[in-house]
Structure formats: C-alpha cells, structure tokens
C-alpha positions as CSV (number, residue, x, y, z in Angstrom):
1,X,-21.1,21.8,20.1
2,X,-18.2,22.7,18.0
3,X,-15.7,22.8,20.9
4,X,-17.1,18.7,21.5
5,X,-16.4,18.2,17.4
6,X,-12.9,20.2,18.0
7,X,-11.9,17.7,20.7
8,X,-12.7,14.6,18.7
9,X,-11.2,15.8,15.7
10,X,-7.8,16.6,17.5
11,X,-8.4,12.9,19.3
12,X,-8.7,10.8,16.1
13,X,-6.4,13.4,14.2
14,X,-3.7,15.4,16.5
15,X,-3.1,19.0,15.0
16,X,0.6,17.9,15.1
17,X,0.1,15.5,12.6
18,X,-0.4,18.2,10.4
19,X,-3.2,19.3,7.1
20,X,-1.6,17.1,4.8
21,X,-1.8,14.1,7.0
22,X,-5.0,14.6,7.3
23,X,-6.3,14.9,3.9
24,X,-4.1,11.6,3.4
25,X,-5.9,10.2,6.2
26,X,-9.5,11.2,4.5
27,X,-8.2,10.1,1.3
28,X,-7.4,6.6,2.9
29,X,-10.9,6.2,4.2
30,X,-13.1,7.5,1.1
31,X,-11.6,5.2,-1.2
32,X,-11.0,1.9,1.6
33,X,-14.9,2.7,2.2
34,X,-15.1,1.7,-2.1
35,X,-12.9,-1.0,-1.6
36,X,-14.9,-2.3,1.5
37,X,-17.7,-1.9,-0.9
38,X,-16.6,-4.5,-4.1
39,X,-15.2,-6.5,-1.3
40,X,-18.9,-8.2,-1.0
41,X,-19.8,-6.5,-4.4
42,X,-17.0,-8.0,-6.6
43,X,-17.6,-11.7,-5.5
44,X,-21.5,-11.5,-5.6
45,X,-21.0,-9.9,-9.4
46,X,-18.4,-12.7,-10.1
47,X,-21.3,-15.8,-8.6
48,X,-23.5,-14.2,-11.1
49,X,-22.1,-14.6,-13.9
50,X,-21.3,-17.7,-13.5
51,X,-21.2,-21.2,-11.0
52,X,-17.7,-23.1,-12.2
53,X,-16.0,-23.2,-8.7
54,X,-12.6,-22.3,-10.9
55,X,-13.6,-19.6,-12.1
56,X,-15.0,-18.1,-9.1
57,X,-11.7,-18.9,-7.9
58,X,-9.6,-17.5,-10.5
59,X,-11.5,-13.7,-9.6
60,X,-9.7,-14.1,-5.9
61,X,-6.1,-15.1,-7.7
62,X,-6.1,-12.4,-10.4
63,X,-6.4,-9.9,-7.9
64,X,-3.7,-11.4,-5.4
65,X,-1.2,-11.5,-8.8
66,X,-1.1,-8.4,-9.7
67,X,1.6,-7.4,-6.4
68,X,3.9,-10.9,-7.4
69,X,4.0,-9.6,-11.2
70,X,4.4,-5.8,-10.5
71,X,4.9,-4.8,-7.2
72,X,8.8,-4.6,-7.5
73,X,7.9,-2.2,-10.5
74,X,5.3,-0.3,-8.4
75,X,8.1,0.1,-5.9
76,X,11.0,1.4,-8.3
77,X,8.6,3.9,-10.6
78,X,6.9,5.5,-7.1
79,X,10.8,6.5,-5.9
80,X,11.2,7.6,-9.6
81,X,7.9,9.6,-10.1
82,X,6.2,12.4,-8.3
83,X,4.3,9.9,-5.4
84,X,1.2,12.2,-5.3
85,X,0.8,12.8,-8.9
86,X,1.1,9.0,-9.4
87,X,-1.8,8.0,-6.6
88,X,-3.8,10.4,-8.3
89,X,-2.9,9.1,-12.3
90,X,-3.5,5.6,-10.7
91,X,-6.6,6.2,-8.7
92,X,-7.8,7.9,-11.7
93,X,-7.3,4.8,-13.6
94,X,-9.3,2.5,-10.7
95,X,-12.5,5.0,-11.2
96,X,-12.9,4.8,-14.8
97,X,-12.3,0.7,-14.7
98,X,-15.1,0.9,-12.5
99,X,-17.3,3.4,-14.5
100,X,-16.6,1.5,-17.4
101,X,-17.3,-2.3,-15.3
102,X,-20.9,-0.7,-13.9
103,X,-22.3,0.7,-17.5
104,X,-21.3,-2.5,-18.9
105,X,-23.0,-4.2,-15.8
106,X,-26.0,-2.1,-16.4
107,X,-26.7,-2.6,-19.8
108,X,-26.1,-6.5,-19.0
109,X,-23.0,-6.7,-21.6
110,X,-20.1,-7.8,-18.7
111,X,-19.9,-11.3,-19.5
112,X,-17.7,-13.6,-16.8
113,X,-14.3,-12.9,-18.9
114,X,-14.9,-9.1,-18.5
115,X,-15.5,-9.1,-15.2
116,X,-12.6,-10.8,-14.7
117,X,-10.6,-8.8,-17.2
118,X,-11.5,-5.9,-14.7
119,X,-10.6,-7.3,-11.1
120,X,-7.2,-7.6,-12.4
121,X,-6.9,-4.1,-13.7
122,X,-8.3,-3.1,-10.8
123,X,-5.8,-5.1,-8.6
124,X,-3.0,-4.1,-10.8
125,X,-3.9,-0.6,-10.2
126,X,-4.5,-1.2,-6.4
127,X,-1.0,-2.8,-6.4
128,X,0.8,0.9,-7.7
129,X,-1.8,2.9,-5.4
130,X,-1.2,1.1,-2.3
131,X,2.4,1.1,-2.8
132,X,2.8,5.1,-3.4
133,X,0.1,6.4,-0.8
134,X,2.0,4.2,1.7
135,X,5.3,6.1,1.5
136,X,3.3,9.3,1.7
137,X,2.9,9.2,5.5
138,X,6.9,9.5,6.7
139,X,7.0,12.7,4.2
140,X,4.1,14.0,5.4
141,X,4.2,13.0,9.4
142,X,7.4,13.4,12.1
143,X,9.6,10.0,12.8
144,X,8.1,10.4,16.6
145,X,4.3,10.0,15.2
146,X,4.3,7.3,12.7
147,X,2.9,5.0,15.1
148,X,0.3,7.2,15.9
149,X,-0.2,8.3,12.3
150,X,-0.2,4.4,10.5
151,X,-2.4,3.3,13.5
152,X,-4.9,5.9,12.4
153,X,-5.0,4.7,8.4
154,X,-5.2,1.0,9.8
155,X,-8.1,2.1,11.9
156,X,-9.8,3.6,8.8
157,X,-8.8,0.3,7.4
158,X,-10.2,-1.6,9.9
159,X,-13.6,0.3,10.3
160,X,-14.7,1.1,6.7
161,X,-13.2,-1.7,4.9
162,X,-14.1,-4.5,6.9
163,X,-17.4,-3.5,9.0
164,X,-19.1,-1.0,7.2
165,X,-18.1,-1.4,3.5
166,X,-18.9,-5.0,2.9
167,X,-22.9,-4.6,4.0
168,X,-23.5,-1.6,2.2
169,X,-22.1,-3.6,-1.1
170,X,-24.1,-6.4,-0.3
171,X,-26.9,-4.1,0.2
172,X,-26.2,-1.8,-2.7
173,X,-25.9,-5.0,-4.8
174,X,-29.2,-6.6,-4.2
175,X,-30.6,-3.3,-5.3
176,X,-28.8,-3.1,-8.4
177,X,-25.9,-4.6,-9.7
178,X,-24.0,-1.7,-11.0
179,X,-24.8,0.4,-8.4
180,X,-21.7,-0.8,-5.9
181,X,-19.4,-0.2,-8.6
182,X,-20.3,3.4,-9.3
183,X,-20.1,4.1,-6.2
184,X,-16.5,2.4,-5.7
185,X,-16.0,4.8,-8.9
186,X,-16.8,7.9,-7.2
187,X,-15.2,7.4,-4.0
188,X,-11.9,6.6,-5.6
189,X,-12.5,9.6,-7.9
190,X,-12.7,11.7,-4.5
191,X,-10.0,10.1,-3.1
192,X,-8.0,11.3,-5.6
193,X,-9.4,15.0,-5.1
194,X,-8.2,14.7,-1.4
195,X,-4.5,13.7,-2.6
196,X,-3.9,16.6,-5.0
197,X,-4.6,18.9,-1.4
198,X,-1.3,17.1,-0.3
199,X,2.0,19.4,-0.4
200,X,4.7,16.9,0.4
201,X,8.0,17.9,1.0
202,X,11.1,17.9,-2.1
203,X,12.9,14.7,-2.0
204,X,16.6,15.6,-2.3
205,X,18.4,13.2,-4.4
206,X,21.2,12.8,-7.0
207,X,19.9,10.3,-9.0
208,X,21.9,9.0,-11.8
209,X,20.0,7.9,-14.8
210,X,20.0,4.2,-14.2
211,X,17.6,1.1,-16.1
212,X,14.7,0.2,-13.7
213,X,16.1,-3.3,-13.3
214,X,18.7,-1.4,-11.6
215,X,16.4,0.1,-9.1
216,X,14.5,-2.8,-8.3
217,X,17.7,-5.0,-7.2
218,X,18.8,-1.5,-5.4
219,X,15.7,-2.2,-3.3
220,X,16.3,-5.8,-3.3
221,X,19.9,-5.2,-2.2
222,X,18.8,-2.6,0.4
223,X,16.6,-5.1,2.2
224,X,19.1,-7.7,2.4
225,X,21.5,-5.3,4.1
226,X,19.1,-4.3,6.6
227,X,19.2,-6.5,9.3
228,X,15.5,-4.8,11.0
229,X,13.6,-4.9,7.6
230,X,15.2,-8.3,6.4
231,X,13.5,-9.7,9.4
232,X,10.4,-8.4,9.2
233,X,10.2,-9.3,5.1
234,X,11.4,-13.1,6.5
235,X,8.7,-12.8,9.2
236,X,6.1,-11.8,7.3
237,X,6.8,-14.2,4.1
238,X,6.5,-17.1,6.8
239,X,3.8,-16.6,8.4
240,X,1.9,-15.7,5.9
241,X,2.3,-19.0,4.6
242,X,1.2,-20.4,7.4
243,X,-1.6,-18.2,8.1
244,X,-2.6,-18.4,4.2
245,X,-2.9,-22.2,4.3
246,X,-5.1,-21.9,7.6
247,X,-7.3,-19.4,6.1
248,X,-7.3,-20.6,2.6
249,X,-9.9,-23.3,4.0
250,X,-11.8,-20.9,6.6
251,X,-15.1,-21.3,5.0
252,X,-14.8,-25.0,5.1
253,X,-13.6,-25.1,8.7
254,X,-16.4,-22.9,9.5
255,X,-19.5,-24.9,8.2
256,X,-17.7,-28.5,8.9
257,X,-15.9,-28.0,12.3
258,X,-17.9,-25.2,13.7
259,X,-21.3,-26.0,12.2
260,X,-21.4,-22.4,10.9
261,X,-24.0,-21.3,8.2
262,X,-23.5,-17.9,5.7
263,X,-24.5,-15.9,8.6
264,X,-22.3,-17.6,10.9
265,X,-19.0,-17.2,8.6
266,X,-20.0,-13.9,7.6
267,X,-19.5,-13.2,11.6
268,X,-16.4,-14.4,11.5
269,X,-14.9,-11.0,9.4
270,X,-16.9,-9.1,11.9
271,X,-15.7,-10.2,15.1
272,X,-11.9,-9.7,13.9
273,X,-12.9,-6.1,12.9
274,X,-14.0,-5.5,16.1
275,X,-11.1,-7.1,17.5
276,X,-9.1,-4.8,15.6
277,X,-11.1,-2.0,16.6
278,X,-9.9,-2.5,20.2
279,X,-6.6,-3.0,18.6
280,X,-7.1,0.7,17.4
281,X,-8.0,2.0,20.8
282,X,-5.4,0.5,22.8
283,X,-2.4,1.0,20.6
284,X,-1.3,4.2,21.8
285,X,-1.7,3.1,25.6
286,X,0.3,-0.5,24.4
287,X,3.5,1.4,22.6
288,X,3.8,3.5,25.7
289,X,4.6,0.9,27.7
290,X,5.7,-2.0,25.3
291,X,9.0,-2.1,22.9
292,X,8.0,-2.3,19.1
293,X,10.2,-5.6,19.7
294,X,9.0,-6.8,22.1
295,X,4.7,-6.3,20.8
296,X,6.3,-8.2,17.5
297,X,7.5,-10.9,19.5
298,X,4.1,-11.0,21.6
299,X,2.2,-11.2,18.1
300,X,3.9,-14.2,16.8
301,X,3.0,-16.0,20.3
302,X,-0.4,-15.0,19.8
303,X,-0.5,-16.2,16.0
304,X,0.8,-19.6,16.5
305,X,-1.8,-19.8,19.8
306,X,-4.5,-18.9,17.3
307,X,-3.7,-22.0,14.9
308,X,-3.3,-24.3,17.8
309,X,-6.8,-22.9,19.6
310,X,-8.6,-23.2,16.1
311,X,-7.3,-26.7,15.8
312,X,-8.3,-28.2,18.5
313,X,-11.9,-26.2,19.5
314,X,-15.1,-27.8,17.8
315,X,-16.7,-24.6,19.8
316,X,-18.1,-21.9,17.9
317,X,-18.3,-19.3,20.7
318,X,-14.9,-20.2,21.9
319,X,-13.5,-19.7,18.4
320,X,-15.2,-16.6,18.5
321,X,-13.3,-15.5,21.2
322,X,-9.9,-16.9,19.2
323,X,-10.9,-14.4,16.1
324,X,-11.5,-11.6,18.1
325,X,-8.2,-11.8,19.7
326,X,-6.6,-12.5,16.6
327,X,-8.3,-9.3,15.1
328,X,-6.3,-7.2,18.3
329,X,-3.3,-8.9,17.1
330,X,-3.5,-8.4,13.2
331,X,-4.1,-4.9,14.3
332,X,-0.9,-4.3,15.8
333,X,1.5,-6.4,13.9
334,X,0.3,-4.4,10.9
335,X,0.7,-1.1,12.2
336,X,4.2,-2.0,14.4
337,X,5.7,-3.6,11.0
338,X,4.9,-0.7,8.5
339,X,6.0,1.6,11.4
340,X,9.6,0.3,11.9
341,X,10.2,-0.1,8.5
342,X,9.2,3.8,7.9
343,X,11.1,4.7,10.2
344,X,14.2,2.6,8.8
345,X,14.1,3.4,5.0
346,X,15.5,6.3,3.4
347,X,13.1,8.3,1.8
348,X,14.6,8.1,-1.4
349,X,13.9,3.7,-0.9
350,X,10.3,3.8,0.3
351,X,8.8,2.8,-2.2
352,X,11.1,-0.5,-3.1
353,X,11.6,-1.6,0.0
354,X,7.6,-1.2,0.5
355,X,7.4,-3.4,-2.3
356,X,9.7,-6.1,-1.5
357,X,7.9,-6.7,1.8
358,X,4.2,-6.7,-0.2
359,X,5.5,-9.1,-2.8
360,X,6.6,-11.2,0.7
361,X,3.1,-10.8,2.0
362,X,1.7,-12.3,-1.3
363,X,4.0,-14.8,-1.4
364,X,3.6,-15.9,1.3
365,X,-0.4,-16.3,1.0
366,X,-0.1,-18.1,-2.4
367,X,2.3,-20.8,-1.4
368,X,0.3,-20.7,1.9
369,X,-3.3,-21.3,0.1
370,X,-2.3,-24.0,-1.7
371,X,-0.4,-26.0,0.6
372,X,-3.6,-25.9,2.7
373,X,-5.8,-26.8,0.0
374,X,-3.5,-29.9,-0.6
375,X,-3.2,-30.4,3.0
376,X,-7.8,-30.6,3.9
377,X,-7.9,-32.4,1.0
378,X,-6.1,-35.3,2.1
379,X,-5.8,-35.0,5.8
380,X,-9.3,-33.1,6.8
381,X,-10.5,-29.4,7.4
382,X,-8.1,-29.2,10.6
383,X,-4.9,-30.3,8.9
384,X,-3.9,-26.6,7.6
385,X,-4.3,-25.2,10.6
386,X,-1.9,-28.2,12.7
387,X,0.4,-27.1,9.6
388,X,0.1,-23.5,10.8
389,X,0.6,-23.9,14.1
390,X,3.9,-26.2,13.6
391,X,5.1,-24.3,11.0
392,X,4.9,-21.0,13.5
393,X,6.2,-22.5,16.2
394,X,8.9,-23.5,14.7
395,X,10.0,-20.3,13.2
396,X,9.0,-18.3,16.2
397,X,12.0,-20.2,18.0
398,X,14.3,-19.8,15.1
399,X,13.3,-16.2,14.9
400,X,13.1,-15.1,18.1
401,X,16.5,-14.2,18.7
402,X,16.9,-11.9,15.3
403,X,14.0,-9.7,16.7
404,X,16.5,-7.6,18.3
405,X,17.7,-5.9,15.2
406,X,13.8,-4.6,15.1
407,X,14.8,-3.9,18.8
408,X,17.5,-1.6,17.8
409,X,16.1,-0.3,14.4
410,X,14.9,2.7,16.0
411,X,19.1,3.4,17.5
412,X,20.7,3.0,14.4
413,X,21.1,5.2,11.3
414,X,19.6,4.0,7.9
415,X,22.0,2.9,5.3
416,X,22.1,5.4,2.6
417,X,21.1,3.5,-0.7
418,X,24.6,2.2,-2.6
C-alpha cells in the first residue's frame, strides 16, 4: 500500500521537483481550497445583506480593483522584499480579515458596507499574495520543469478552486454564515505554515537604492523590450476584453439563449473545470509533441471558435460541449503563458513583470465587462459574444505572425534589467 501511495505521489509530484516545491504546491492548494470556498460563500454573504443589484455588483468590482490600483506596487516591493516572508506577512493579513469578517458575521454586526469593506482588503491582499507565491516556482523548480511544475499549481487550481471549493461554501453557508469564512481563515493561516517550510535560494543582486516609481517603470520598461513577454501582455490584454464582455453577460445568456435555470448555470463552471481537468492530464503528453508557440497559437483559434459557437447555438448540450472545450483550452494557455514568461524574466524582475501582465489581465476584463454590458443592452444577449468573436479574429490575424518571438523565447538569453 505505501509503494501504490509512493507511485502517485512521485506522479502528481516528481521527486525532481524537489521538497520546497512541494510544500509550495500544498501551500497553493490549502489556501485555493479557501478561496474556492468564499467563491460561493462571499456572494451568498453579499445577497444577504442586501438586494440593490449595484451593490451586489460593486462586491465583484472591489475585488477585480485591487490588481489595477496595486499590482505594479505588488510587483516592485515582492523583487524588493524577502518573497516568502512577504506571502506569509500577506496571507497572515487575509486570515485575520477573515477571522475578523466571520465573528462579526456571527454576532450579526457585518452590515453590507463591511462586508464590502472586507472583499477588498481581501482582494488587495490576494493581489500582493498571488503576485509573490508566483515568482516562487522558477527559484524553487529547474527551467526544464516549469511546465510541469505551473501545470501542477493550475491543476490544484482547477480542482479545489472551481469543483470542490464552491459546494462545500455553499454547503458550509447554508449551515451557518460564518462558518465558510473561518474556515477560509484557517486554511490561509495553514497556507502560510507550508510557505515558512520553503528555503529558496539567495537572489544575487546589486541593487542601488532607487524610489519605487523607479522600479515599477523598470518593469514597465523591461516588458516593452521583450519582444516574447510584450506579446503575451498584448495577447492577454486583448482577449481578455473580448472574453470579459462575452462572459460579463453569461448568466443572462444562459437563462435567455439556453433556457438554463440556477442549476443549469451553476453547470456551466463545472463542465469547464472538468474540461480543465483533462487539460491537466494531457499537458505533459501535448508539450512533448507541440511547440509552446505553436499550443498559443492553437488556443487563440480555439477562443475565437468558442465566441462564434456560443453565438450562434440556441443548444444547451451543444454549448456544453463548447465550455468543456474551452475549459481544456483555458487550461493550457494559462499554464503555457506563465511558463514562458518564467522562463524569460530574470529573477531579480519576476515579480514586476508578473505584475504588468496581471494588471493586463484585469484590464482587459474591466474594459471587456462593460463594453458587453453596453453591447446586450442594446443589441441583445448574443451581441457580446459576435463582439468577441470579431474582435478575436481580428487580432488573431494581426498577431499571429509576432508569436514567433514566444517561438524563440526559450533560444534567447533574457535581458539583464537596465
């Protein structure tokens, strides 16, 4: 029996990758299994408090702000700071809000404003968390096995944030409102146990004392340089847009085009995360055969298919079929991306030029959500997702051709920062 649990432990988690990687890895889980948990939670908490359609709104904005207003900063103080002992100080932070959110849930004193109040301290915290564990990995993990390495986290990702997590927070909720957050608390607190395990290697640098501003356009300036990551930032910023004004009116395309009820959208999250759990499986056996390029290039064909598909189906089980595929391809373009641009940056730039692209990402889905809100007003449920598909098409042509710096990211030395 322990020569079975050996074998599957040295499947999901080669030895090569190493101890540290793997307490990373557990870290990642524990506290995405807390975040999976408020992702049903948080919402539910939010609905009963109160019924004004802006402000159960304004919970999903105030946690998408906090990477637009601070991310750069998240970026320049985790290449400044000691990256573990900032996940820890930050995760820290995230399990008392959340101690502090539950008692006050528990003795019925968190009023609407609160609870608000706390989702962005919690996504500001997220925001500086996200940004230093993710530059963790290329210390801890050889250039060869970042692929294998990020598609492990995303699969963690994948599995406890977006299948398991979200029940068990519904669940946990209808027996007691605080309950889901104190147990976000705990997990987070663990997560943070797992982290101070980590030994990561010294980063050798001669740092001058410079203003953070300075730092942040050093990032800034790095990313424009690099043709590989510039393109990937571009990429990401557009689509998102596109994707973010398609999804932006899900819901409403769900119930009106697809005849969908709360069980039928709720699907919807589930069938991608299954998708992406095949995603998971098949990475390793698709990179060995398929350029990082190339499965980039493959992605944004599949993407702009998936708008077009939604668009025109008024077929739930056939759009069923579109979301798990689109789940497989999310998969992959998430862990592809994150690994080329590990394997690009210097050390020293991690965290910046991590947080350049996640200020793209947001970016991208803000502008995104409310062109398509402006867009199904007017023109119906289906015109985001004709605006999607377009708008992808159009940059998939104009971008196809840059792809090959991705191509040859891999060939060429990273510029030392200036």
């Amino acid at each position: 029996m322990l020569g079975v649990s050996s074998r599957i432990v040295e499947s999901v988690v080669p030895h090569r990758l190493g101890t540290g990687f793997r307490w990373l890895l557990a870290s990642s889980w524990t506290t995405n299994l807390g975040d999976g948990i408020v992702l049903a939670a948080g919402p539910l908490l939010v609905a009963s408090r109160t019924d004004d359609a802006f402000l159960v709104a304004s919970a999903a904005l105030l946690q998408w702000l906090p990477p637009l207003l601070f991310g750069l900063w998240a970026g320049a103080l985790t290449d400044r700071l000691d990256r573990r002992r900032l996940v820890i100080a930050v995760d820290t932070v995230r399990a008392v809000v959340l101690a502090l959110l539950a008692t006050a849930v528990l003795v019925d004193a968190a009023p609407i404003a609160l609870v608000l109040v706390a989702m962005f301290l919690l996504g500001t915290a997220e925001t500086f968390a996200d940004n230093a564990s993710s530059t963790l990995v290329p210390m801890l993990v050889h250039r060869d096995d970042l692929a294998v390495a990020n598609s492990r986290i995303q699969a963690g990702f994948v599995t406890v944030n977006q299948l398991v997590g979200p029940p068990i927070g519904a669940a946990l909720f209808a027996a007691g409102q605080a309950t889901p957050f104190f147990a976000d608390a705990l997990l987070v607190a663990a997560g943070a146990v797992m982290i101070s395990r980590l030994r990561l290697p010294p980063v050798h640098t001669e740092r001058v004392a410079t203003h953070i501003r300075h730092d942040i356009a050093e990032g800034v300036r790095w990313v424009r340089h690099h043709a590989a990551v510039r393109t990937l930032v571009l990429t990401i910023f557009i689509f998102n847009v596109t994707f973010g004004a398609a999804w932006s009116v899900l819901v409403l395309y769900a119930q009106q085009r697809l005849g969908l009820g709360a069980v039928g959208f709720g699907l919807v999250t589930t069938v991608q995360a299954v998708g992406g759990l095949v995603g998971t499986f098949g990475y390793g056996w698709l990179t060995r055969r398929i350029s990082l390029a190339n499965l980039m290039r493959i992605g944004l064909v599949i993407e702009t298919l998936t708008h077009l598909a939604l668009a025109l189906t008024t077929t739930a089980w056939f759009a069923m079929g579109v979301f798990f595929v689109f789940g497989a391809h999310a998969f992959v373009w998430g862990t592809t991306s994150v690994t080329i641009r590990q394997r690009a940056v210097p050390t020293v730039l991690q965290g910046r030029v991590g947080s350049v692209n996640l200020v793209g990402v947001f970016g991208g889905l803000v502008v995104g959500a409310g062109i398509g809100g402006v867009l199904a007003q007017h023109y119906g449920v289906t015109a985001p997702f004709w605006f999607a598909f377009v708008g992808s098409a159009v940059f998939v042509v104009l971008i196809w051709s840059q792809l090959r710096h991705v191509a040859h990211a891999d060939e060429q030395d990273a510029p030392e920062p200036e």
